[in-house]
N, C-alpha and C positions, 0 to 999 in steps of 0.2 A: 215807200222807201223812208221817208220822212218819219211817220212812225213807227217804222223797223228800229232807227235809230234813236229815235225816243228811250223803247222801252230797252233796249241794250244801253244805253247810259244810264238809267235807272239800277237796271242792275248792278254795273258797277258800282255807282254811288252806295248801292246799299250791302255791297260786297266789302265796300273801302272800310266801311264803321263800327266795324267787327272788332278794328286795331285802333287800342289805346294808344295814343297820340305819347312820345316819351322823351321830349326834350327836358336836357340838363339845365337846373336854376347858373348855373357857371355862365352856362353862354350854350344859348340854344340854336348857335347859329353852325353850318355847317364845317366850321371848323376850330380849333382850339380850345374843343371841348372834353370830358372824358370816353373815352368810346364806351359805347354803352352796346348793350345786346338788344336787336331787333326782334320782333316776334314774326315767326313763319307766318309765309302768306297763307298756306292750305288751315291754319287752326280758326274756328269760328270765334273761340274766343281771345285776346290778344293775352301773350306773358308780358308783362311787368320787366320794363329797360332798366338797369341798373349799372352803377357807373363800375367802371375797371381801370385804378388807374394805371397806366403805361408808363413807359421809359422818364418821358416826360409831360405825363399828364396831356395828352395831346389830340388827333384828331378822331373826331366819331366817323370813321368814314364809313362801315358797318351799316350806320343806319343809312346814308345813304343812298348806298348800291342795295339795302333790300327793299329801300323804298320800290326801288326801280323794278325788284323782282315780285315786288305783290303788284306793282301797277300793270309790269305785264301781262302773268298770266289771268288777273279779272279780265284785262279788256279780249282777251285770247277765247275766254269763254263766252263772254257774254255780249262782244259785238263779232265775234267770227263766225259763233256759232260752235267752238271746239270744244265745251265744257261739258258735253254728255259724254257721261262715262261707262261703258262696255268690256266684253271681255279683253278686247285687245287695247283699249285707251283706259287703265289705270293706275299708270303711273306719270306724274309729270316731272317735269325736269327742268330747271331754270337755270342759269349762266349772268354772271356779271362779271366787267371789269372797269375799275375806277383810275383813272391818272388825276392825281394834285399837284399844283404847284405854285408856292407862294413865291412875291418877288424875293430873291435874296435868301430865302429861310428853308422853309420844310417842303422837301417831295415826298411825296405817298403814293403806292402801287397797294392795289389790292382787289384779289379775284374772292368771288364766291361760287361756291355750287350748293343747289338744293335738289332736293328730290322729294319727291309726295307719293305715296303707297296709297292709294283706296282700295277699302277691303270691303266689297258689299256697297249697301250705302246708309251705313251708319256709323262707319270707323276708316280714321285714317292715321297713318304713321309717316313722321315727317321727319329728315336729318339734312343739318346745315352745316358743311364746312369755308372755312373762312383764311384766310391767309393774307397777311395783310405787312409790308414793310415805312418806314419812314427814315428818313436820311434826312441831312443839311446842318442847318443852326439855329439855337432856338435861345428867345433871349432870358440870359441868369436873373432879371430883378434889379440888376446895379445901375447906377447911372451916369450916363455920360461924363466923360470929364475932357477938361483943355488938354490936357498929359495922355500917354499911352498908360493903360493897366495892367494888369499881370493878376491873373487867377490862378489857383490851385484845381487842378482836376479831382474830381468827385473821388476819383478813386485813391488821392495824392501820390500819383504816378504820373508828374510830367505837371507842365502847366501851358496856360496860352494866351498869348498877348492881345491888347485889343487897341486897334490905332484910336490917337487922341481926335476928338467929338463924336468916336462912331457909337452906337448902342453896342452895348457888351452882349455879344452871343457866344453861347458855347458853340463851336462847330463840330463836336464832335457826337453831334446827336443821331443815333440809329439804332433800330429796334425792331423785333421781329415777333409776330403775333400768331399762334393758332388757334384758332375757337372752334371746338365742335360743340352742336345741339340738336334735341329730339326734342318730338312730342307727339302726344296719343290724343288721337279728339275721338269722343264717341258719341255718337246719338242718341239717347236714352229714351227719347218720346219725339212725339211733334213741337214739346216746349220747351222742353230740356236739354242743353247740350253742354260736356266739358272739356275740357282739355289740362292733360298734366305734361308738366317737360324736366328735362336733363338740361345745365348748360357746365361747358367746361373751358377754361382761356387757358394759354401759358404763352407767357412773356420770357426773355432773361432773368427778368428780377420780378415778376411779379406772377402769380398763381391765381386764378376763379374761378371757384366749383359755385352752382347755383341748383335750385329747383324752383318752378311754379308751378302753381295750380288754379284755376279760376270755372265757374260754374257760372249759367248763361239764361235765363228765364224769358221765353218770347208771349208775346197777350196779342188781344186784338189783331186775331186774325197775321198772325205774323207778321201787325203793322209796328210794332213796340218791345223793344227789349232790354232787359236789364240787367247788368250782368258783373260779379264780383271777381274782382283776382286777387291774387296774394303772389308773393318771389322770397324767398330768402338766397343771400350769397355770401357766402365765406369767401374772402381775400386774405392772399398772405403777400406780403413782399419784403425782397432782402434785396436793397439797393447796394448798386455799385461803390464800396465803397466802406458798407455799413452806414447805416441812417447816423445823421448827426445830430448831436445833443443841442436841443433846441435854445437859438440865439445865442449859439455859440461859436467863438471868431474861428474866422478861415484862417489856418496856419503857411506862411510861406519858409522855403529852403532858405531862402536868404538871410533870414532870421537866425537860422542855426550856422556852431561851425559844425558839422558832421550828418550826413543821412543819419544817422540812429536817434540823434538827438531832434530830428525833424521828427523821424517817424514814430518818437514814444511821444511827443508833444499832438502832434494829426489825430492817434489811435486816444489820445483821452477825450477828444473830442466827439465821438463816435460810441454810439451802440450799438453792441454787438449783438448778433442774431437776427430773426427775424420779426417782424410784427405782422398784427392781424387787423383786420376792419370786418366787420357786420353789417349788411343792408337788409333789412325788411320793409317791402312795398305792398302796400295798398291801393287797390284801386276800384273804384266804380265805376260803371258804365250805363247810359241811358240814351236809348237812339226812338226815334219817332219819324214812320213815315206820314208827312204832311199831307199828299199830295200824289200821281201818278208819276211823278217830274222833280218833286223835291224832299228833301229831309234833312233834322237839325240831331246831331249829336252833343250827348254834353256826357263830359269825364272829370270825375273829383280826384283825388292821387294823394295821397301821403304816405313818407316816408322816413326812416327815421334811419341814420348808421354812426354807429361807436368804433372808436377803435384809431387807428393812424392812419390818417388822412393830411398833415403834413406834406409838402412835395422836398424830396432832400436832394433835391437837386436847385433848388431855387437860393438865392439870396436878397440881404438889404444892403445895400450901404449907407455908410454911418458916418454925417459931415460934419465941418467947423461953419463958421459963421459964417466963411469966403463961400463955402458950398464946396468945397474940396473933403474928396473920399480919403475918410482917415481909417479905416476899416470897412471888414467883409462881415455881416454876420448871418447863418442859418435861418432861416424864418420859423415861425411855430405857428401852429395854428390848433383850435380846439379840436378833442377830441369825440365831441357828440354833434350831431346836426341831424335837426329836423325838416324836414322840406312838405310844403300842400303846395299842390298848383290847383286851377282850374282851368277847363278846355272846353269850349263851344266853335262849332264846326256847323256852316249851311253848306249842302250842295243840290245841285239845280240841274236838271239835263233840261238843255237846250233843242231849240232847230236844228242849230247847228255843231252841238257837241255839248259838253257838260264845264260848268263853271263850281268854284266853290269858293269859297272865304272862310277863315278858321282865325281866332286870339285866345290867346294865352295868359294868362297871370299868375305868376310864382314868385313865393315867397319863402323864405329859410330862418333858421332861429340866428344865422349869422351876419343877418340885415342885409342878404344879397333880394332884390327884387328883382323882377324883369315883366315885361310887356312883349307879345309876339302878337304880330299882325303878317298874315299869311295868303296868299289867293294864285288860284289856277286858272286857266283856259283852256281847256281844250277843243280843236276845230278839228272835225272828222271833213279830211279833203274828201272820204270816198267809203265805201265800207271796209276798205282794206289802207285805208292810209290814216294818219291824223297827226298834227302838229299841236303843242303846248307851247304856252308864255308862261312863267312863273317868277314871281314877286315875294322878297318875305322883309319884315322890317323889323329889327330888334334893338331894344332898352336896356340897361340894366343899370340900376343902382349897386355902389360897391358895398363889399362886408363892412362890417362894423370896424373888423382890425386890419383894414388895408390900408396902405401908407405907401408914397411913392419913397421913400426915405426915412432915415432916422436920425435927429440931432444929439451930437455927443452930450451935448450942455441938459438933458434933459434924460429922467428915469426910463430904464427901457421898460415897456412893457409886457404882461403877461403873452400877448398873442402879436405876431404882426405879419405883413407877407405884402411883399413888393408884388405880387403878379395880376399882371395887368384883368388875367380872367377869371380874378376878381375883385375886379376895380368898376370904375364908371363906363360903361361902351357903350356903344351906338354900330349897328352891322346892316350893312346893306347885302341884300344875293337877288340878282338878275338872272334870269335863263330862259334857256327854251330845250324844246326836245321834240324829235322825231320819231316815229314807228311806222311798221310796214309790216304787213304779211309776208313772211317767205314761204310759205308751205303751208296746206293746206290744215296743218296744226302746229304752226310755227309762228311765230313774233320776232322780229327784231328792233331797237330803237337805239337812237341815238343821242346823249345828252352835252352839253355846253353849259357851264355856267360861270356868271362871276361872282364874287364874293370882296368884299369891303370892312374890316373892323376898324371903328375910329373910336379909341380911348380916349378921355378927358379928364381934366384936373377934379380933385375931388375937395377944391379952395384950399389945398396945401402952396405957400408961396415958393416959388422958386428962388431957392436963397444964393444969393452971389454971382458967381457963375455959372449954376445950373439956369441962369435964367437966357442965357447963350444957350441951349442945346433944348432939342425936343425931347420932354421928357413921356411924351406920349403919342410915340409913330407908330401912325396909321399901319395896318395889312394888309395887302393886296393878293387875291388870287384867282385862278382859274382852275375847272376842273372839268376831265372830259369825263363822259363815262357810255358803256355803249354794253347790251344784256340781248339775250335769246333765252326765247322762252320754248316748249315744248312738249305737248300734251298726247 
């Protein structure tokens, strides 16, 4: 039994490293980050994540409900026993669904479905759709003050007040997501495999057509593999409102005597149409099995995207000496960015189930760094049950042009952007997770986690009065999630 279980953790482990590892330099942590596209569990080689941004630039949940649906279906084949595939078992079928919820701020719902087509056994066709909501409040970038505030809505239809010392959040954040995507993996030898994909998002305001391609070389014995991808994606988005012309003031009603004199004064602020952004990703891959029971991954990644990347829904505010908001202004942010990380991954099958440990280091041409230190356990109660603990700790140093505020007494600068995700953080995520057989080619699991983001000064002084209020509160959240798998 003991090494029944062995070599089924084996397999999975060398199942798991297939997938290029695809956390955002923003903030790699499981929330408030840009959603990005996961790569199917059925393709051997991984596509290449790429960011989309949303409403409001917001959560990846994506990647984490398909973590859950590539961890299913490996342990479904290769500690069950369900991964021979026959005339009547070639298709599989996976299920998730994710609840979020921060204190105070964002709720998130989102289901996935996949499906896997094997044809033979040397090709497979694979489509993911995704549906995914978020609601609540999410904060503008301003800062606290002793007085109540008064914002103009994005769209300058209406405004909303925010009580004195609370953190300024827009509450009127909600947004609604579709993603479909494919891919073809083909066999071509015993050393050769590749895989090509389609991917496509649509937002209210935002659009993503994508394609990758990546090409796979195994040696020694199938003990070693190395393997290239590439992704190009087109974005276009036309925010609510029309994008605003960069660090340029928010206009209020009250200023005017008349709506029309409001609303030609709003619309000069604003451009009109829509924009685009460019991503193209790079990545290599190199896996090595150690051992009967162990092996080490390592993935290099670079990236590079043009284009507007901006969030125009964000703000600065711009103080006197007292620290009192004398103005609202736009954020700007540049329009190229580079991104290399690097990723080294051990995993180990155990006695009694499989352990791993994985870090990260990414770095941007925008002075965003970060540090990810990552680790699993998983405890096989039985051959049909098993429980996980999961730990991840995350760093990051802010951009270059991040500023929790701006002083009027001083030149504004070319780039700036109050948001916190990308500033100085620190994220903690706790969890664990259950699974069970329910059928004799069936999986179910159930996930719990919590999550922690703790922002910090980046030795900007708190001037006046802002030294009364937190200008960097913490996030709190939990998120359930629970998937079926089926072969």
């Amino acid at each position: 039994m003991v090494e029944r279980l062995l070599v089924a953790a084996v397999a999975v482990i060398k199942s798991n490293t297939k997938f290029i590892d695809g956390s955002n330099t923003e903030s790699s942590t499981p929330l408030i980050v840009p959603k990005q596209q996961t790569p199917p569990h059925g393709a051997v080689l991984s596509s290449l994540s790429a960011a989309s941004l949303s409403l409001l630039n917001a959560t990846a949940l994506p990647a984490l409900a398909q973590e859950q649906l590539v961890e299913n279906n490996q342990i479904n084949q290769a500690q069950f026993g369900a991964g021979k595939v026959g005339a009547d078992s070639d298709i599989k079928i996976d299920t998730a669904f994710l609840y979020y919820q921060e204190l105070d701020k964002v709720t998130a719902a989102e289901g996935i479905f996949y499906i896997e087509k094997i044809q033979g056994d040397k090709r497979s066709y694979s489509g993911k759709l995704v549906l995914d909501t978020l609601t609540g409040a999410s904060a503008n970038g301003a800062v606290p003050q002793e007085a109540a505030q008064t914002f103009t809505r994005p769209s300058g239809n209406g405004e909303y007040t925010i009580a004195a010392g609370a953190e300024p959040l827009d509450d009127t954040f909600k947004d609604t997501r579709l993603q479909l995507s494919g891919n073809w993996t083909e066999i071509w030898s015993p050393t050769w495999t590749s895989v090509n994909g389609l991917y496509f998002s649509k937002e209210f305001d935002y659009t993503s057509i994508g394609a990758n391609t990546g090409l796979e070389r195994s040696f020694n014995k199938n003990n070693t593999q190395v393997s290239l991808s590439a992704a190009y994606y087109y974005d276009v988005v036309k925010p609510v409102g029309n994008r605003p012309v960069p660090l340029s003031k928010m206009q209020f009603r009250r200023d005017f005597e008349t709506e029309e004199a409001f609303r030609e004064q709003f619309d000069s602020t604003r451009q009109t149409g829509s924009a685009d952004k460019q991503t193209f990703d790079l990545s290599l891959g190199f896996t090595q099995t150690l051992t009967r029971f162990s092996l080490l991954q390592l993935n290099l990644n670079w990236s590079t995207i043009s284009g507007y990347m901006t969030d125009p829904y964000k703000l600065l505010s711009v103080i006197d000496e007292q620290g009192t908001s004398q103005s609202y202004l736009y954020e700007s942010r540049p329009e190229d960015r580079t991104k290399q990380s690097i990723f080294l991954l051990s995993k180990h099958a155990l006695v009694t189930g499989v352990a791993d440990i994985s870090y990260r280091l990414s770095q941007d041409s925008w002075g965003v760094s970060s540090h990810t230190l990552e680790s699993h356990y998983r405890y096989n109660f039985s051959p049909t049950m098993f429980g996980q603990v999961h730990f991840r700790y995350y760093q990051q140093q802010a951009a270059d042009f991040y500023t929790r505020y701006l002083n009027e007494s001083e030149l504004l600068p070319q780039y700036a952007s109050a948001d916190y995700r990308l500033g100085n953080l620190k994220a903690y995520t706790f969890g664990i997770k259950f699974g069970h057989q329910i059928s004799d080619t069936g999986l179910a699991t159930y996930r719990l986690e919590y999550y922690q983001q703790n922002p910090f000064d980046n030795d900007q002084a708190a001037t006046g009065q802002l030294s009364a209020h937190d200008l960097y509160p913490s996030t709190k959240a939990v998120f359930f999630q629970i998937g079926f798998s089926f072969l």
